[in-house]
One Martini backbone bead per residue (centre of mass of N, CA, C, O) as a GRO file, in nm:
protein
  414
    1UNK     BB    1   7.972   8.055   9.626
    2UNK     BB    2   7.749   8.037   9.338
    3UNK     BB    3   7.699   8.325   9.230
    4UNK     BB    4   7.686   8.341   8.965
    5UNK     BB    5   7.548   8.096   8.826
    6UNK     BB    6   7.273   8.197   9.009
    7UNK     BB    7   7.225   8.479   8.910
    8UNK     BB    8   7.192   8.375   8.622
    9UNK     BB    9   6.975   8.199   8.636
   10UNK     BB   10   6.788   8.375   8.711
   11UNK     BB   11   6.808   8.553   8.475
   12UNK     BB   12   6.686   8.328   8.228
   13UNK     BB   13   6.428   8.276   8.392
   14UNK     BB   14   6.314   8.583   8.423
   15UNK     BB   15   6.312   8.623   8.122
   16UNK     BB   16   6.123   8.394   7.988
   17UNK     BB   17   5.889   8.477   8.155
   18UNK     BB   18   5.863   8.759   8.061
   19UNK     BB   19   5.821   8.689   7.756
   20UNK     BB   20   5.582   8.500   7.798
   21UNK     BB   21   5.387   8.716   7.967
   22UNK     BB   22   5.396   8.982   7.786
   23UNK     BB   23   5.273   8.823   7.566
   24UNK     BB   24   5.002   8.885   7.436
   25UNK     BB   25   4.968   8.645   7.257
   26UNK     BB   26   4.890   8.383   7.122
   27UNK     BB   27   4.946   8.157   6.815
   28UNK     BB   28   4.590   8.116   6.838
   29UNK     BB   29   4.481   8.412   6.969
   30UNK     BB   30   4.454   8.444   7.194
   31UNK     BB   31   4.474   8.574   7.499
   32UNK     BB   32   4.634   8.751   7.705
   33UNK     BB   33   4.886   8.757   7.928
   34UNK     BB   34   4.990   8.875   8.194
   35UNK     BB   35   5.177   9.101   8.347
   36UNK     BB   36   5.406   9.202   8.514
   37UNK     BB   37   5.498   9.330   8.805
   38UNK     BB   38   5.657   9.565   8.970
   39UNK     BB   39   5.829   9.348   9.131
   40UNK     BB   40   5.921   9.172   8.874
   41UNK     BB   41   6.057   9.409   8.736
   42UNK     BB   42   6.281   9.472   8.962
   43UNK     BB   43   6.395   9.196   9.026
   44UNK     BB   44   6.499   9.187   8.720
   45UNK     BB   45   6.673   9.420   8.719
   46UNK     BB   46   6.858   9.360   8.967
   47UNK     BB   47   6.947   9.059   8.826
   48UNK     BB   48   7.097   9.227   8.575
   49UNK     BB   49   7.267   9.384   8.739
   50UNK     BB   50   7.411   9.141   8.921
   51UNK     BB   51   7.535   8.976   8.652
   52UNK     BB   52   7.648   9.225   8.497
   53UNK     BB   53   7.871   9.252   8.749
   54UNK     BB   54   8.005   8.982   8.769
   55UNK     BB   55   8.076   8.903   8.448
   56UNK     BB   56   8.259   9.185   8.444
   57UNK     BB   57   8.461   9.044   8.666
   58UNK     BB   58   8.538   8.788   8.520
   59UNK     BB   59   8.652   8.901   8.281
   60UNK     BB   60   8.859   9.091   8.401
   61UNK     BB   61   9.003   8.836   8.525
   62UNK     BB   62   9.079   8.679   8.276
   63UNK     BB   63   9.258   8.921   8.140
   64UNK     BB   64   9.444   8.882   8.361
   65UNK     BB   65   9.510   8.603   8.318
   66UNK     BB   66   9.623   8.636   8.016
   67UNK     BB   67   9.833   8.895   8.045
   68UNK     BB   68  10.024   8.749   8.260
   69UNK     BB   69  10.113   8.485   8.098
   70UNK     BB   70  10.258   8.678   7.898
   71UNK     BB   71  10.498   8.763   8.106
   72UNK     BB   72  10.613   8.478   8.092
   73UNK     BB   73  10.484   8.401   7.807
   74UNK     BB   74  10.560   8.501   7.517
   75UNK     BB   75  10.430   8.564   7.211
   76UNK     BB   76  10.642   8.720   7.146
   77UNK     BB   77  11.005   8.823   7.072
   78UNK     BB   78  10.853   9.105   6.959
   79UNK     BB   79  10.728   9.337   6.903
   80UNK     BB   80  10.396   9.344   6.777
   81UNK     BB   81  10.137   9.468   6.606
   82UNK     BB   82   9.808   9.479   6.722
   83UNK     BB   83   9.475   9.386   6.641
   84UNK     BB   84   9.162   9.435   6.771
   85UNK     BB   85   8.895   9.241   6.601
   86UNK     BB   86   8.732   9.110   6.867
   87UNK     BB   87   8.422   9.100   7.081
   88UNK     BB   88   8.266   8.881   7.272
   89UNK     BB   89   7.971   8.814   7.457
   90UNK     BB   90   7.716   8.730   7.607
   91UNK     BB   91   7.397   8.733   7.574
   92UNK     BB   92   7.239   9.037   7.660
   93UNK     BB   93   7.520   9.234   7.710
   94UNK     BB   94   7.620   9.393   7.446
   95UNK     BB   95   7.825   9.685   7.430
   96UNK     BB   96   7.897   9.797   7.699
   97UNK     BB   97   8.111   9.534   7.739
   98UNK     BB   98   8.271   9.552   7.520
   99UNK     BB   99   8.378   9.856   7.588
  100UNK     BB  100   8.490   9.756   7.899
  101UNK     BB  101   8.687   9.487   7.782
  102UNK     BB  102   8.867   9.650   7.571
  103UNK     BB  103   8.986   9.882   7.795
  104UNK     BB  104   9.102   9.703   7.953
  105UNK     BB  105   9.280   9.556   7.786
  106UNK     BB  106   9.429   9.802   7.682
  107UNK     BB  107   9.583   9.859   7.950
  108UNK     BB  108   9.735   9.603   7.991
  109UNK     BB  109   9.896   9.590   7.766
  110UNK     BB  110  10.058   9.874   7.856
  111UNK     BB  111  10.157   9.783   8.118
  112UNK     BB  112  10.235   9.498   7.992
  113UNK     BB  113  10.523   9.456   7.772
  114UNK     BB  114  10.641   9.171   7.769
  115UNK     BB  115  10.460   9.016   7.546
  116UNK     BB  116  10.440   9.149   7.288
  117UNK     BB  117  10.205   9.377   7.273
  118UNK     BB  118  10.055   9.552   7.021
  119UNK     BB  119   9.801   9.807   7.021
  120UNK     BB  120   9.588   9.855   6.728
  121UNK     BB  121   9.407  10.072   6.544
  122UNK     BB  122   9.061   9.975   6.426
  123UNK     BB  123   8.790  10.086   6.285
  124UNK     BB  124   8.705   9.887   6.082
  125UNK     BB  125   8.639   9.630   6.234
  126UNK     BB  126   8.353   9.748   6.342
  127UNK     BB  127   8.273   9.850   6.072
  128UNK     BB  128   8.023   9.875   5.833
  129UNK     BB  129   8.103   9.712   5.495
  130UNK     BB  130   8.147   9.720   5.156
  131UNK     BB  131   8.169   9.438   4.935
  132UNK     BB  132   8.343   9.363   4.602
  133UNK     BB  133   8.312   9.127   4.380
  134UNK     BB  134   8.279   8.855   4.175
  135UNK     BB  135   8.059   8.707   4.358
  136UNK     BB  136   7.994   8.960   4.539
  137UNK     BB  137   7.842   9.137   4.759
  138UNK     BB  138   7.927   9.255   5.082
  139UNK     BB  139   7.801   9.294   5.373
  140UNK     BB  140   8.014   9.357   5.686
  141UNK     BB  141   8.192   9.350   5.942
  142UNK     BB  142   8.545   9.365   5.947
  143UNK     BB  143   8.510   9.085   6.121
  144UNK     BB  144   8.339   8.935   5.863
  145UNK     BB  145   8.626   9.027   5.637
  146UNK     BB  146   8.889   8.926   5.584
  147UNK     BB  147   8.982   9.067   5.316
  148UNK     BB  148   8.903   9.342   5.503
  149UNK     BB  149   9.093   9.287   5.745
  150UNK     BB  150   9.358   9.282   5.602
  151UNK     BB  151   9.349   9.597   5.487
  152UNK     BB  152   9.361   9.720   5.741
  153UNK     BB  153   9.640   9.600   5.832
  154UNK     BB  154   9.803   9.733   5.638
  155UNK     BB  155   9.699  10.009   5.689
  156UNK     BB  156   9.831  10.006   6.014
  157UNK     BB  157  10.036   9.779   6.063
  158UNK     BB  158   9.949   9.517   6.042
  159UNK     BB  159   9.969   9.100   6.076
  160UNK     BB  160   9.733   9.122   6.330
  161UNK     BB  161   9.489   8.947   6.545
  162UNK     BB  162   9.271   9.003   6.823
  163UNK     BB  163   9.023   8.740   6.990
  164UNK     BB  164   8.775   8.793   7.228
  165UNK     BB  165   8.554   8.495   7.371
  166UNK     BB  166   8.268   8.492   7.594
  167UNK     BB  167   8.131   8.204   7.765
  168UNK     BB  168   7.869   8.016   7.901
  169UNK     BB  169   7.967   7.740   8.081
  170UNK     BB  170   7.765   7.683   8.273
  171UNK     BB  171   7.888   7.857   8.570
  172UNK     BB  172   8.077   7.953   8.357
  173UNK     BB  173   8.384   8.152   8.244
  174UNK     BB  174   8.510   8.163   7.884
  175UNK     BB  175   8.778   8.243   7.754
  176UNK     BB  176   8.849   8.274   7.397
  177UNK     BB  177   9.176   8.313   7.247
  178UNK     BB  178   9.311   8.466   6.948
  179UNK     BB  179   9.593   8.480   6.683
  180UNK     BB  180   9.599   8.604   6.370
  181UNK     BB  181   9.625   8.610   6.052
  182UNK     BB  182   9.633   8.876   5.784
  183UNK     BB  183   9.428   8.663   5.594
  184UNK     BB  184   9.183   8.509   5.427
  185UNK     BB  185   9.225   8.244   5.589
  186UNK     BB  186   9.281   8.330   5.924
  187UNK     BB  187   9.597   8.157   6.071
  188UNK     BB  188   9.616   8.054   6.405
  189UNK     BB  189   9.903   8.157   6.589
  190UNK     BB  190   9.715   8.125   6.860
  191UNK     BB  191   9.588   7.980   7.171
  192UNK     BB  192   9.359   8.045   7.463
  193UNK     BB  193   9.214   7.886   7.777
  194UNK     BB  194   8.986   8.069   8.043
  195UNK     BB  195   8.874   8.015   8.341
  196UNK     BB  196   8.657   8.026   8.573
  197UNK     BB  197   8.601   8.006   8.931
  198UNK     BB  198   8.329   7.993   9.102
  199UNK     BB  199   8.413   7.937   9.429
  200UNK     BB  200   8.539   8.211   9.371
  201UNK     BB  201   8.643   8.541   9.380
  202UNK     BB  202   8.729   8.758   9.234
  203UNK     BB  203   8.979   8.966   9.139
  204UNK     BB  204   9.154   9.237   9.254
  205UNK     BB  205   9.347   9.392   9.019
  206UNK     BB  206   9.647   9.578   8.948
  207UNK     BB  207   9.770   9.667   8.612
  208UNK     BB  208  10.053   9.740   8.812
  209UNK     BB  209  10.190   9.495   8.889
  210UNK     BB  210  10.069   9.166   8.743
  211UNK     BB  211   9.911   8.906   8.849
  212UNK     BB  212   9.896   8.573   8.929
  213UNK     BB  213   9.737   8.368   9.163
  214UNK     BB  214   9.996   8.276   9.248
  215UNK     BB  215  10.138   8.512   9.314
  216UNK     BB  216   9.934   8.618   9.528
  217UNK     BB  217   9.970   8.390   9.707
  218UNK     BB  218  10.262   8.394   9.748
  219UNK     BB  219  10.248   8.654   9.902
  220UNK     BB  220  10.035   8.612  10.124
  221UNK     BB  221  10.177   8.419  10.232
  222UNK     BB  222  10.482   8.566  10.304
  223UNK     BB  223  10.332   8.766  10.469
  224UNK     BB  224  10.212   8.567  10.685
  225UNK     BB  225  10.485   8.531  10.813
  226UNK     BB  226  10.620   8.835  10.842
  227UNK     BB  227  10.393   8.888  11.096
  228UNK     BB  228  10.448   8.815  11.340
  229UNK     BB  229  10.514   8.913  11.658
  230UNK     BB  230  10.791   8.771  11.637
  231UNK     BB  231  11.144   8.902  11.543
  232UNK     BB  232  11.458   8.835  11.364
  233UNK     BB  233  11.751   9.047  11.389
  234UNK     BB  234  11.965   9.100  11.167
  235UNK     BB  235  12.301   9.289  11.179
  236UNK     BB  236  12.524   9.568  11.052
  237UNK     BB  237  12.734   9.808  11.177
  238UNK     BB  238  12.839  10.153  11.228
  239UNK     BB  239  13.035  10.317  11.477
  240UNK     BB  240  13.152  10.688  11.556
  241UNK     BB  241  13.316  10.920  11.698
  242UNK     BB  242  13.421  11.161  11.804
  243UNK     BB  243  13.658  11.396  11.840
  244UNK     BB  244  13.801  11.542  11.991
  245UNK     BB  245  13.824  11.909  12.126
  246UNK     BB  246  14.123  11.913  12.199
  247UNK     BB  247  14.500  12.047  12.212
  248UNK     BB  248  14.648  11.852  12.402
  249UNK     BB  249  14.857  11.662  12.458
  250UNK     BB  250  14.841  11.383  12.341
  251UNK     BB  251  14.518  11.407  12.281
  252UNK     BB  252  14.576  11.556  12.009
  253UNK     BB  253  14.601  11.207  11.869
  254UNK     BB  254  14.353  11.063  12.032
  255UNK     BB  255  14.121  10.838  11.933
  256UNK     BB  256  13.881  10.694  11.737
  257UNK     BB  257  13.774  10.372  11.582
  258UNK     BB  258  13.548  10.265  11.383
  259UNK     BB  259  13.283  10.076  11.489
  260UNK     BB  260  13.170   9.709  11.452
  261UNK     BB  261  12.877   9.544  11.447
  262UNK     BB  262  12.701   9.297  11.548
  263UNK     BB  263  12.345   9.198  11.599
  264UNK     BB  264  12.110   8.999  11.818
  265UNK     BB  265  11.764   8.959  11.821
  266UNK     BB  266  11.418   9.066  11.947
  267UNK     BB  267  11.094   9.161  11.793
  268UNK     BB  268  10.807   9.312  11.909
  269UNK     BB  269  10.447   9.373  11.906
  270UNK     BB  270  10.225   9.581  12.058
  271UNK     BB  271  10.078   9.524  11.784
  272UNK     BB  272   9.901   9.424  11.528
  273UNK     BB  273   9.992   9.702  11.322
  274UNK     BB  274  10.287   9.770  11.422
  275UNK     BB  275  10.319  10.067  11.540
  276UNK     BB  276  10.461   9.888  11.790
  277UNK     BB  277  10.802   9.840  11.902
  278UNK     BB  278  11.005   9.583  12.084
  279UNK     BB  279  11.393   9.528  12.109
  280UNK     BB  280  11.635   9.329  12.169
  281UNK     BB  281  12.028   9.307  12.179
  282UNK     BB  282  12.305   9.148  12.106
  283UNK     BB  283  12.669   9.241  12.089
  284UNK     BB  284  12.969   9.249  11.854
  285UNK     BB  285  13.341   9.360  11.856
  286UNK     BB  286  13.621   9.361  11.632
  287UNK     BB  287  14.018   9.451  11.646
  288UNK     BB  288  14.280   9.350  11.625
  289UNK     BB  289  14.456   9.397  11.895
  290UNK     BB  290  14.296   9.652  11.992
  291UNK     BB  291  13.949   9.546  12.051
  292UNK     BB  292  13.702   9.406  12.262
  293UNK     BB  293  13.320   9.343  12.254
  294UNK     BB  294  13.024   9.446  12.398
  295UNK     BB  295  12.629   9.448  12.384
  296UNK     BB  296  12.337   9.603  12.503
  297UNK     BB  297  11.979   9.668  12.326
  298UNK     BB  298  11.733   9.896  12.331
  299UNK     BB  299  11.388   9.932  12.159
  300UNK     BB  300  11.162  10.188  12.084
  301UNK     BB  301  10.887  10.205  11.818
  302UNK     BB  302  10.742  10.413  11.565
  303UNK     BB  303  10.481  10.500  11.336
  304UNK     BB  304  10.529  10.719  11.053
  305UNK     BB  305  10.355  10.608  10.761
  306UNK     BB  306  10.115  10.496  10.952
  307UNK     BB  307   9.891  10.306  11.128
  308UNK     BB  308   9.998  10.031  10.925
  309UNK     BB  309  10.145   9.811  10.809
  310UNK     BB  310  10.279   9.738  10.509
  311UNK     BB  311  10.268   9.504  10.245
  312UNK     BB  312  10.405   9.725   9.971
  313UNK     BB  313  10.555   9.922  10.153
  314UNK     BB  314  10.758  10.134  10.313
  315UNK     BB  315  10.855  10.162  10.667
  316UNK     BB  316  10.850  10.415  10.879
  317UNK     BB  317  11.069  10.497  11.169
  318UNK     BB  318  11.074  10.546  11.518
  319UNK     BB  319  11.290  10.555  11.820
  320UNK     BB  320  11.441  10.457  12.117
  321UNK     BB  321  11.749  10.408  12.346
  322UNK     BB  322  11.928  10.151  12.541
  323UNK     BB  323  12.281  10.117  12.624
  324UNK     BB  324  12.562   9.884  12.696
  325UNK     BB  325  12.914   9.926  12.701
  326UNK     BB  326  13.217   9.672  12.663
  327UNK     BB  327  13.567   9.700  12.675
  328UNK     BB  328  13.868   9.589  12.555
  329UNK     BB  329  14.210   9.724  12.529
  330UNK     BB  330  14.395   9.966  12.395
  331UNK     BB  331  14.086  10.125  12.289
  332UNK     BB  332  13.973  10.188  12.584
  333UNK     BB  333  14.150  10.449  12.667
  334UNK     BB  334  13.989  10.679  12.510
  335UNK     BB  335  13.733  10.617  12.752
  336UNK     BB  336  13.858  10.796  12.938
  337UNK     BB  337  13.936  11.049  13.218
  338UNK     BB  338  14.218  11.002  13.131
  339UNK     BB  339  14.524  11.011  13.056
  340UNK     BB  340  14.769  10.850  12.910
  341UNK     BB  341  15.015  10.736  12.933
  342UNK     BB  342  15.353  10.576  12.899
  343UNK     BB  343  15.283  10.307  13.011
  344UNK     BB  344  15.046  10.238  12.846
  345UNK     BB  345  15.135  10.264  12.576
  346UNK     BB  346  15.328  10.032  12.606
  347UNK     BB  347  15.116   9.814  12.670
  348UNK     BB  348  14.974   9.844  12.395
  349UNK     BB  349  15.194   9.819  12.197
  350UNK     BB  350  15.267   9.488  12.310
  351UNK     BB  351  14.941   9.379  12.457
  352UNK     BB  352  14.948   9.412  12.780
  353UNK     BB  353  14.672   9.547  12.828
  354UNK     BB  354  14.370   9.555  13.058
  355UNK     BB  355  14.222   9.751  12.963
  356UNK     BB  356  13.863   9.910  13.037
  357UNK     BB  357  13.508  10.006  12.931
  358UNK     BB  358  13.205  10.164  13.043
  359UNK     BB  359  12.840  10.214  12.943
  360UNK     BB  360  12.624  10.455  12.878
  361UNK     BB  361  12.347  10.471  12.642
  362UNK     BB  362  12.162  10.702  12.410
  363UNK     BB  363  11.875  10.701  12.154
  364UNK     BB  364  11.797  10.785  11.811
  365UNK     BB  365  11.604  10.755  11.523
  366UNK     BB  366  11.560  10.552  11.234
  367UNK     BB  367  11.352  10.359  11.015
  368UNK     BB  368  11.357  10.110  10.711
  369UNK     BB  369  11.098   9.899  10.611
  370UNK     BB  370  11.078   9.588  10.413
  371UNK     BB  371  10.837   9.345  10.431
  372UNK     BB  372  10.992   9.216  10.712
  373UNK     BB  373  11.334   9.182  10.576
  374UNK     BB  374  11.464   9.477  10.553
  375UNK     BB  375  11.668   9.728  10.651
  376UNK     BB  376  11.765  10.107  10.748
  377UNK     BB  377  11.955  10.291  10.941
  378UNK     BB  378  12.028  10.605  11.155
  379UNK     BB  379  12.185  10.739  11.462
  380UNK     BB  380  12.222  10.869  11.745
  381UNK     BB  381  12.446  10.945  12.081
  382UNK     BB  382  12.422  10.946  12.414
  383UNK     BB  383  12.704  10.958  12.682
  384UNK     BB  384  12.758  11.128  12.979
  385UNK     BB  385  13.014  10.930  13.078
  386UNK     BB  386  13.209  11.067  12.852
  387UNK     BB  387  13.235  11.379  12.891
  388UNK     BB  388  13.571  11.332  12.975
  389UNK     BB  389  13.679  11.190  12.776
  390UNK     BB  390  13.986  11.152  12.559
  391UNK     BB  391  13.891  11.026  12.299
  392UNK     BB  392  13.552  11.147  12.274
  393UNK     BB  393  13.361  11.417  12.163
  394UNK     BB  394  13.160  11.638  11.944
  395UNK     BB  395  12.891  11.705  11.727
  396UNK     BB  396  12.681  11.796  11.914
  397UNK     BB  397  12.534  12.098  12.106
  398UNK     BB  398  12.245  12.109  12.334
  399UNK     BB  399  12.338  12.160  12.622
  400UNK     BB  400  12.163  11.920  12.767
  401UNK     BB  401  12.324  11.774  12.527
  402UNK     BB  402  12.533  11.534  12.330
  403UNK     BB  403  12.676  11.466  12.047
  404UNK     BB  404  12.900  11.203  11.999
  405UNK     BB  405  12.755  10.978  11.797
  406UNK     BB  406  12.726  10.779  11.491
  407UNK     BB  407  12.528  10.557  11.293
  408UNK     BB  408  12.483  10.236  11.114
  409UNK     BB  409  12.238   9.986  10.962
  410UNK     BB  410  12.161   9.671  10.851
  411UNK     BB  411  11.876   9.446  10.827
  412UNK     BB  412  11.797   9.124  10.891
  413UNK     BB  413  11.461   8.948  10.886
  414UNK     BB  414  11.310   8.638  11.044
   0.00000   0.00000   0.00000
């Protein structure tokens, strides 16, 4: 609810009871009034420190969305040199609170260079100075005397001033932003008022890429639509087989060509942090004239790259699966255990052929997934009942077993 608010409004209670019990007299001369005592005083500090780390998150939210909103609508068409002229805090926060609003706003700025804000550094600006004139001499720091602010300006290379005025109206901060022209006149070129919401907690954001909470929320959904337990992945793969390994008789000519899959099916999360997910796909490949197939495909994923799916960087998974391929048409005679004769080649050459072949595949692979919307894959397969096959080699042997196949994959997910 309204803690900050809340805070304050205790912390100005406190203070002026303070204020009040702690004076030694009346204006009248009486005697003291007595003084806060140590839980007073405790319960005083601490209310002190947790106003000032409220307001503290509240400044740095508003500059949050200052500096945002300068990278929709930049304030200037191109670089352009700007000295921070100065900042106020509410009262009774100091300078200590102002040092941390500058150096916050001053990594914004180096971040975020959109906005077309260059930020030049200005020690005139709050040094106190003594101005000597026709009219007499003004003693006054640096952003309380014009004429002495345009010459610091000119001199720093700068004819841009920003100044950023925090205020605490009702329950609320509001910044107030401004940026003038470095002339006696001081005339405010730019300005831009942001309060807090009180409802909210502030945002906590990196610095860079920074975002607007419209921005964060619209993330947000996007991110938990992604995440549902079950996903609707469409691929689009090419796989393709070793070539032969003999060169006896018609087979030292005959091999596979590349064949290229859709696949579309379903994955679910077999955990809630999606470390393990499990999924299922059918697809289909054609090749005018050569051969047309389907395939069914399972397959078991774990999470390599953390404990649990992220939310903003890409996840890397490890799988296991296995699939049933069927061919039809002249394409399919290379993964027969026969050669073909003169008679099959025949009827390929006319289209008249009715050979088929179906077999059955281990696979092993990597994904990279980004944010449950595109992946990337790429896979092995082992296939023991090719191992005859006259137009099928092996890309690599590991003795107990063959990698015959290797393919890759694009997938979007839905």
């Amino acid at each position: 609810m309204r803690r900050t608010a809340l805070v304050t409004s205790s912390l100005i209670t406190l203070s002026l009871g303070a204020a009040l019990v702690a004076a030694p007299a009346t204006a009248a001369g009486g005697p003291a009034l007595p003084a806060l005592s140590d839980e007073q005083q405790e319960e005083l500090s601490r209310l002190r420190a947790e106003a000032a780390s409220q307001i503290q998150l509240r400044a740095f939210d508003l500059l949050d969305e200052l500096v945002a909103s300068w990278n929709a609508h930049p304030v200037f068409a191109n670089d352009t040199p700007v000295i921070l002229g100065g900042v106020t805090v509410p009262l009774g926060f100091g300078t200590s609170l102002e040092a941390l609003i500058e150096n916050h706003f001053a990594e914004l700025v180096v971040k975020n260079p959109d906005g077309h804000v260059k930020l030049t550094h200005c020690p005139q600006c709050s040094a106190l100075i003594v101005h000597s004139g026709q009219k007499g001499t003004i003693v006054a720091r640096g952003i309380d005397a014009p004429e002495a602010l345009a010459k610091a300006g000119v001199e720093s290379g700068s004819t841009r001033a920003i100044f950023l005025d925090f205020e605490i109206e009702g329950s609320a901060l509001v910044l107030r932003a401004r940026i003038t022209s470095l002339e006696p006149q001081l005339p405010v070129l730019y300005a831009h008022t942001v309060s807090s919401n009180t409802t909210t907690s502030a945002l906590l954001r990196t610095g860079e890429p920074l975002k607007t909470a419209e921005q964060a929320h619209a993330e947000y959904v996007d991110t938990l639509l992604g995440r549902g337990a079950v996903l609707v992945p469409f691929s689009i793969g090419v796989r393709t087989f070793a070539s032969p390994n003999n060169d006896d008789g018609l087979n030292a000519n005959v091999g596979t060509v590349p064949q290229v899959w859709l696949m579309v099916g379903g994955e679910v999360a077999l955990t809630q942090a999606r470390a393990w997910t499990a999924g299922l796909s059918v697809g289909a490949t054609w090749v005018p004239v050569l051969q047309t197939g389907g395939m069914v495909q399972a397959r078991v994923a774990r999470l390599l790259s953390g404990n649990a799916a992220s939310l903003t960087n890409p996840d890397l998974y490890a799988f296991v699966g296995a699939n049933i391929t069927y061919l039809q048409g002249p394409g399919a005679l290379v993964f027969k255990n026969t050669v073909p004769t003169v008679a099959d080649l025949l009827l390929a050459v006319t289209g008249s052929t009715d050979a088929s072949a179906i077999w059955g595949a281990g696979q092993v692979g990597v994904l990279l997934r980004v944010k449950n919307r595109i992946s990337l894959g790429a896979y092995a397969e082992v296939a023991p009942t090719l191992a005859d096959a006259t137009g099928v080699g092996t890309f690599v042997d590991l003795t107990l077993f063959r990698i015959q196949s290797v393919g890759a994959e694009v997938a979007f997910v839905f």
